[in-house]
C-alpha positions in Angstrom: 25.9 -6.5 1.5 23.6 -8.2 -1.4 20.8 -8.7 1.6 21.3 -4.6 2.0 20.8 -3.8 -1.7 18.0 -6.0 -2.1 16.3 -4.5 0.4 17.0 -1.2 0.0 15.9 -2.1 -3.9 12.5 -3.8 -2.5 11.8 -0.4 -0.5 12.7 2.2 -3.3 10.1 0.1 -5.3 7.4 0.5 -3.2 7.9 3.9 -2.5 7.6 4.3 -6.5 4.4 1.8 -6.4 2.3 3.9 -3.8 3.6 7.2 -5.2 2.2 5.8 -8.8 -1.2 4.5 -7.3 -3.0 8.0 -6.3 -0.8 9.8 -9.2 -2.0 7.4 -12.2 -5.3 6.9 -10.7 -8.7 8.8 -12.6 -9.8 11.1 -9.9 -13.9 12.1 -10.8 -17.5 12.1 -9.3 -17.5 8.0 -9.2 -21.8 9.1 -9.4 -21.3 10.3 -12.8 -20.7 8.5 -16.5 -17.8 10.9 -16.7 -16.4 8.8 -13.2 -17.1 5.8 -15.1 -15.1 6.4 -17.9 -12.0 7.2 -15.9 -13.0 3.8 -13.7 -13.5 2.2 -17.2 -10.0 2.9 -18.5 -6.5 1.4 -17.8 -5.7 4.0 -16.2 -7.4 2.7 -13.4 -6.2 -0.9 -13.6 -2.9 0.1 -13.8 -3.1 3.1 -10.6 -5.0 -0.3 -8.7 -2.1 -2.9 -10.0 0.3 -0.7 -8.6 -0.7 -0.4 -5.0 -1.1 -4.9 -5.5 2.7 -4.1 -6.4 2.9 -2.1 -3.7 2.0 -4.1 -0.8 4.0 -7.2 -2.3 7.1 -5.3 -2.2 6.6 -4.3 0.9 6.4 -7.9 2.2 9.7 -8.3 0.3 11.3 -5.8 1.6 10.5 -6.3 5.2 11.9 -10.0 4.7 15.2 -8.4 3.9 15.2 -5.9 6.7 14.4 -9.1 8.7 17.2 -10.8 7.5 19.4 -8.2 8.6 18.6 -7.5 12.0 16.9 -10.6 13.4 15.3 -9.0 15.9 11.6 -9.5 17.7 10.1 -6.4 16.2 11.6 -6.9 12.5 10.0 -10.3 13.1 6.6 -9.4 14.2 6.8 -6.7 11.8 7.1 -9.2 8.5 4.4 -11.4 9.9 2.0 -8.5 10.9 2.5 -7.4 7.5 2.1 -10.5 5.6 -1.1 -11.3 7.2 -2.3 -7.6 6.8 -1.4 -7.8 2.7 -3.1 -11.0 2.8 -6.2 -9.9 3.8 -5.8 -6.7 1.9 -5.3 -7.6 -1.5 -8.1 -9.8 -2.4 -10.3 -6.2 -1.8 -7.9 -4.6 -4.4 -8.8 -7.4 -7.0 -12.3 -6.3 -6.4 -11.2 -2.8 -7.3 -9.3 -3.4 -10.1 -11.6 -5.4 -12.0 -14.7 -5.6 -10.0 -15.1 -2.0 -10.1 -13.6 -1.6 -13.6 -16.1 -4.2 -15.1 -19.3 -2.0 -13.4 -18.1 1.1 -14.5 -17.9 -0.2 -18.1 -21.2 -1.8 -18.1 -22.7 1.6 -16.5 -21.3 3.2 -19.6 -22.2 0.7 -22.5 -26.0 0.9 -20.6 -25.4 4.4 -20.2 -26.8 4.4 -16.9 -24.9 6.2 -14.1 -27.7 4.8 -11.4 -26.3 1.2 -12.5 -22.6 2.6 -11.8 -23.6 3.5 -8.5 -25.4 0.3 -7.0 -22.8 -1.7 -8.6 -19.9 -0.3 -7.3 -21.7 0.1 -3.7 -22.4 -3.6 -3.8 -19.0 -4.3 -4.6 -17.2 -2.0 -1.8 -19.4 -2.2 0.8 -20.2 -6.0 1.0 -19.2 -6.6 4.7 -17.0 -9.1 4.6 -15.1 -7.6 2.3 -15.1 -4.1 3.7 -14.1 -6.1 7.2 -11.2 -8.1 5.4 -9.8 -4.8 4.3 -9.9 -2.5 7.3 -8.5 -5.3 9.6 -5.6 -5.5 6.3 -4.6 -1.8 6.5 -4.5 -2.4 10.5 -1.8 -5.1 10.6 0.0 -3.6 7.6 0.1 -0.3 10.0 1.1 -2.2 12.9 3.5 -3.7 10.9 5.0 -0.8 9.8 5.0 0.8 13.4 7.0 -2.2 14.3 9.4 -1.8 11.2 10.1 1.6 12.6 10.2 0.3 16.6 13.2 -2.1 14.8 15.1 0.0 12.5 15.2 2.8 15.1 16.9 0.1 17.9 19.5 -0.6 15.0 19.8 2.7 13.1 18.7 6.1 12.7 15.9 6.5 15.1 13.8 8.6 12.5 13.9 6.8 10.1 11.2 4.4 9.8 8.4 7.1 10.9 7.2 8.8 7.7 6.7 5.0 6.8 5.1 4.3 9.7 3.3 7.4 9.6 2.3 6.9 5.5 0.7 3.1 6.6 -1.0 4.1 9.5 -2.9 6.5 7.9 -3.8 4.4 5.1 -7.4 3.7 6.3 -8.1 7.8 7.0 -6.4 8.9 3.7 -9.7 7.3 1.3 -11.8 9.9 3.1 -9.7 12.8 1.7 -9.9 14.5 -1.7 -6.9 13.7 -4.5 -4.4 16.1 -3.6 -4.5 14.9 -0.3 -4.5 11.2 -1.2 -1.5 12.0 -3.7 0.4 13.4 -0.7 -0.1 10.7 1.0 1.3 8.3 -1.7 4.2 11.1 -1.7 4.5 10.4 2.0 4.7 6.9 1.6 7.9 7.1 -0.8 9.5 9.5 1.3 9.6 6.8 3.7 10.6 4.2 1.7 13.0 6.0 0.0 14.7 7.1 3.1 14.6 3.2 5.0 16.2 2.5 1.3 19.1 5.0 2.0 19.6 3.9 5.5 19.8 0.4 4.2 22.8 1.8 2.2 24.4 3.6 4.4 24.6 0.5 6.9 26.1 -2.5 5.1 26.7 -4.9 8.2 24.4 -7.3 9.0 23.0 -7.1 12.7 23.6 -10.0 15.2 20.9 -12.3 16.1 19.0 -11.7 18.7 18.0 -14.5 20.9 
């Protein structure tokens, strides 16, 4: 029952954490000294900080759900998703301070050109960019395969909107903000409702060899 609560706990949380992240962010034309002000300020850091949150709860949570029903798919689901946040966040820390640093120089030099190549050189290096799109891959496989697992347990439903919210991670950054904020809203819906069926299902699943 504690293994239920916990993860039930870890998946409300990052429903809350990727509903925060688009909410709290400063949405502006990132080509512009007024962008850089809202990249400049902790609002930003702490929009970023929450999707870091985020992810890690995610791990967390999909270790409990492991725990619980021992099966294939929960399995390849954590370790998708482990190496997917791996690769993911190190791109974030580039965000949250890489980016933030830029878009305070670009304003103390108040020179928006100088926001522009910085930040450009920061988010499109290719490594990076490949790290992160490979990231968001295996953290939407991995939630695919959360969903494959809880359904064979569970409600059949009710790991899609999170599968849904994670797989379209990578296509939601080329929408505007109210479609990014839905997406976050998406995101906790699914959460929120693994969360309940964690609740609602107390037992703890038999291995599966």
């Amino acid at each position: 029952m504690y293994v239920n609560r916990y993860a039930s706990l870890g998946f409300a949380a990052t429903g809350v954490a990727f509903l925060l992240y688009p909410a709290v962010r400063p949405w502006g034309d990132e080509t512009t000294l007024a962008g850089a002000a809202g990249m400049a300020s902790t609002q930003w850091i702490v929009a970023h900080l929450s999707a870091v949150a985020g992810f890690i709860a995610l791990t967390l949570s999909l270790l409990a759900l492991h725990t619980l029903l021992r099966t294939r798919a929960s399995l390849a689901a954590l370790l998708t998703t482990w190496v997917g946040v791996g690769l993911t966040l190190p791109y974030y820390g580039a965000e949250v301070f890489g980016v933030h640093e830029a878009a305070a120089q670009a304003l103390r030099e108040h020179d928006a050109a100088l926001l522009v190549h910085m930040t450009d050189a920061i988010r499109y290096q290719p490594s990076a960019m490949t790290m992160f799109a490979l990231g968001l891959a295996a953290i939407g496989a991995g939630a695919i395969l959360s969903a494959i697992a809880i359904a064979g347990r569970w409600n059949g439903w009710a790991g899609v909107p999170l599968a849904a919210g994670f797989a379209l991670f990578i296509p939601q950054f080329f929408t505007g903000p109210e479609l990014r904020i839905a997406h976050g809203a998406l995101i906790a819906v699914g959460c929120l409702w693994v969360a309940a069926e964690l609740l609602r299902n107390p037992r703890t699943a038999p291995a599966v060899a």
